[in-house]
C-alpha positions in Angstrom: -16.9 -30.2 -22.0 -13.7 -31.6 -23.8 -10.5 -30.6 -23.5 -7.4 -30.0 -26.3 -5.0 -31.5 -24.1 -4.2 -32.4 -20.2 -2.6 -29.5 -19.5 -6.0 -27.6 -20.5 -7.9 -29.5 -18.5 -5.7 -29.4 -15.0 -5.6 -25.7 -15.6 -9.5 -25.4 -15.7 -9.6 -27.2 -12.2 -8.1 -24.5 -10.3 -10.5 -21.9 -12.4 -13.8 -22.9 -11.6 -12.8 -23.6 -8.2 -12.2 -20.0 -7.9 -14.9 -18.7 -10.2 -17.6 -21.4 -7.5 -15.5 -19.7 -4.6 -16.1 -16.6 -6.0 -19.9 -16.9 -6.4 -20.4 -18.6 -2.8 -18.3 -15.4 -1.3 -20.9 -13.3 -3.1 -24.0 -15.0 -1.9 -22.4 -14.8 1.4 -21.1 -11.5 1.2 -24.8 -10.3 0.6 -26.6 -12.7 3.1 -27.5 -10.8 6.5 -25.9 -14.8 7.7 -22.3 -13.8 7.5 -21.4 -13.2 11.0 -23.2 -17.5 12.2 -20.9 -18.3 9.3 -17.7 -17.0 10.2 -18.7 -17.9 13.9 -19.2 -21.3 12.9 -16.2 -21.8 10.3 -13.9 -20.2 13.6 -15.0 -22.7 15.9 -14.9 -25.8 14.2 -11.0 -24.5 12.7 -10.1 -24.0 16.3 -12.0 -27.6 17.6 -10.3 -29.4 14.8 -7.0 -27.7 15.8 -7.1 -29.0 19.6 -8.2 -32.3 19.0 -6.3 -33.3 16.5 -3.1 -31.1 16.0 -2.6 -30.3 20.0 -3.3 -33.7 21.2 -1.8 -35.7 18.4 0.6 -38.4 19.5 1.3 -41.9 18.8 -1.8 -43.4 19.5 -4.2 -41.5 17.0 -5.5 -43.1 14.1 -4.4 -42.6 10.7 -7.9 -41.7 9.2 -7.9 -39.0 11.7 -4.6 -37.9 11.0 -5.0 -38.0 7.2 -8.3 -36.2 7.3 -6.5 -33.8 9.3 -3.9 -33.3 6.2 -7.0 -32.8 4.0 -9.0 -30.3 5.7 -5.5 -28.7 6.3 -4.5 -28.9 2.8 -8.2 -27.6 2.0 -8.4 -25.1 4.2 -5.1 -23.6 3.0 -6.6 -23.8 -0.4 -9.4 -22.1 0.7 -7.7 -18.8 1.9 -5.8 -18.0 -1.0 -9.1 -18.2 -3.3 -10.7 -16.3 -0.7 -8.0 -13.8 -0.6 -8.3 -13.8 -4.5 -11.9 -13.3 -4.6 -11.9 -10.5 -2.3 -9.1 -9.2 -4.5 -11.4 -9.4 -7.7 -14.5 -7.9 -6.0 -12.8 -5.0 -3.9 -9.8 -4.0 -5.6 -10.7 -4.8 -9.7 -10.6 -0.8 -10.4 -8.6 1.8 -11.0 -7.4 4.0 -8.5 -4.7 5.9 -7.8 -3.0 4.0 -4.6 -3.6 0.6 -6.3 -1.4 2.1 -9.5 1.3 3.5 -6.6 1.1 -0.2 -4.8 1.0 -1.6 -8.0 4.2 0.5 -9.1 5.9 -0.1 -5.9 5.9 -4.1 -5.6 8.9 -4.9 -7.9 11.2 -2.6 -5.4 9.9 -3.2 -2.4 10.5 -7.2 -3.2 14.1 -5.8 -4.1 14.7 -4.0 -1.0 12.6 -5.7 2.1 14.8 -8.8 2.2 18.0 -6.8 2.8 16.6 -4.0 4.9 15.3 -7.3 7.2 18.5 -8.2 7.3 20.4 -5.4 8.0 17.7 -4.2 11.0 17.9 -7.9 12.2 21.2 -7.8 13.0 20.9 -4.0 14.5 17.8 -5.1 16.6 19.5 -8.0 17.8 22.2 -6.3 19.7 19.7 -4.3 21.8 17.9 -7.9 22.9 14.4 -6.2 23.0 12.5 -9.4 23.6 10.1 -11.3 21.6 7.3 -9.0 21.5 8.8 -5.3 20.6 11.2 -6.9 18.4 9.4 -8.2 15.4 7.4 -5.6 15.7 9.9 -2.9 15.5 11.4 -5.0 12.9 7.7 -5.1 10.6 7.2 -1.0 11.2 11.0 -0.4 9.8 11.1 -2.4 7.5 8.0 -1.1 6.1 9.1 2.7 6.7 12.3 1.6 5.0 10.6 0.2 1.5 8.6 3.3 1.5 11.4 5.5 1.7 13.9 3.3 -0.6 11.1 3.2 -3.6 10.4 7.0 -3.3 14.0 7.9 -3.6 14.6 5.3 -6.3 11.2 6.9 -8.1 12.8 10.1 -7.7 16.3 9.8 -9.5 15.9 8.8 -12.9 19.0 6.8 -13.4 18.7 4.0 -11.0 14.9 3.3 -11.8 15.6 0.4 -14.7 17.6 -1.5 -11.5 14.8 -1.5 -9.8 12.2 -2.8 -12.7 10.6 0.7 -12.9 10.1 2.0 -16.4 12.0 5.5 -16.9 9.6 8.0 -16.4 10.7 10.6 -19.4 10.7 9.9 -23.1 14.2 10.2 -23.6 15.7 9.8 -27.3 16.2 5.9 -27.9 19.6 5.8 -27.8 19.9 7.4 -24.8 17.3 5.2 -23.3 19.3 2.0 -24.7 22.7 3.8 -23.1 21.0 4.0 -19.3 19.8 0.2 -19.8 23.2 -1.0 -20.8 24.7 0.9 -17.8 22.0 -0.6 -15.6 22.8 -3.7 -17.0 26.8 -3.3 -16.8 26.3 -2.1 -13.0 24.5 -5.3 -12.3 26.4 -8.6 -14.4 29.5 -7.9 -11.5 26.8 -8.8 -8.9 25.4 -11.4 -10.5 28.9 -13.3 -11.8 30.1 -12.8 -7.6 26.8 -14.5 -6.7 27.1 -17.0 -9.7 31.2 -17.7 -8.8 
């Protein structure tokens, strides 16, 4: 196969790595041999893990260590293709809490960071430990994206400064009016964070 240009071809790496990833997961995925195979893949992550990460210390070799970075490097690799093919063969319909999920990711990515914040600061005061404090921390913040997106789904106005499309066909110009305001609200925030 030949390529138009470099950039064509480094692109296509990354493709059929998933597209090969993607056909072994299916094989796999049908084979009554999954459960040997995730057994196995476990324990040799977990032996590799002890006897080289654990115990590494100035005395262990270089190949060792660099084959380490490889296999970490792959393995890495690895689960986001495998997160992506699941993703294709599971969720590559339509339905309607992939359209709501699919709706909601622009303000929840808005909102999480400074509800983290906010109940990080809260949750430190109470010194709950290291256990019931993230976890506290992962519920409410999660409660508190699903609330902040249904409230900003709900009021018309405030939906382009979240990224959400208004949800009425309003006449042009006053569509083009409720983006400028959007707009107008945000450039003061931006020039403070820019100054």
């Amino acid at each position: 196969m030949r390529f138009k240009n470099l950039s064509t071809a480094l692109l296509s790496i990354p493709i059929a790595s998933y597209c090969s990833i993607k056909r072994l997961l299916d094989k796999l995925l049908n084979s009554p041999q999954i459960p040997a195979f995730r057994m196995t893949t476990g324990i040799s992550v977990v032996i590799f893990y002890n006897f080289v990460w654990v115990t590494q210390d100035e005395n262990t070799e270089q190949w060792l260590l660099t084959s380490g970075q490889l296999v970490y490097s792959l393995t890495r690799l690895t689960g986001v293709l495998t997160v992506l093919a699941f993703a294709t063969k599971y969720l590559n319909h339509h339905s309607k809490k992939l359209t709501y999920l699919g709706d909601a990711v622009y303000p929840y990515y808005i909102v999480h960071q400074t509800i983290i914040i906010i109940l990080g600061f809260e949750l430190t005061q109470f010194s709950l430990g290291p256990i019931i404090e993230p976890i506290l921390m992962i519920i409410l913040t999660t409660v508190g994206c699903i609330a902040s997106y249904e409230l900003v789904k709900r009021i018309e106005i405030i939906r382009p400064f979240f990224g959400l499309k208004l949800q009425y066909a309003y006449n042009p110009k006053i569509k083009q009016l409720i983006y400028t305001l959007s707009a107008l609200f945000i450039i003061p925030f931006a020039v403070e964070i820019l100054i």
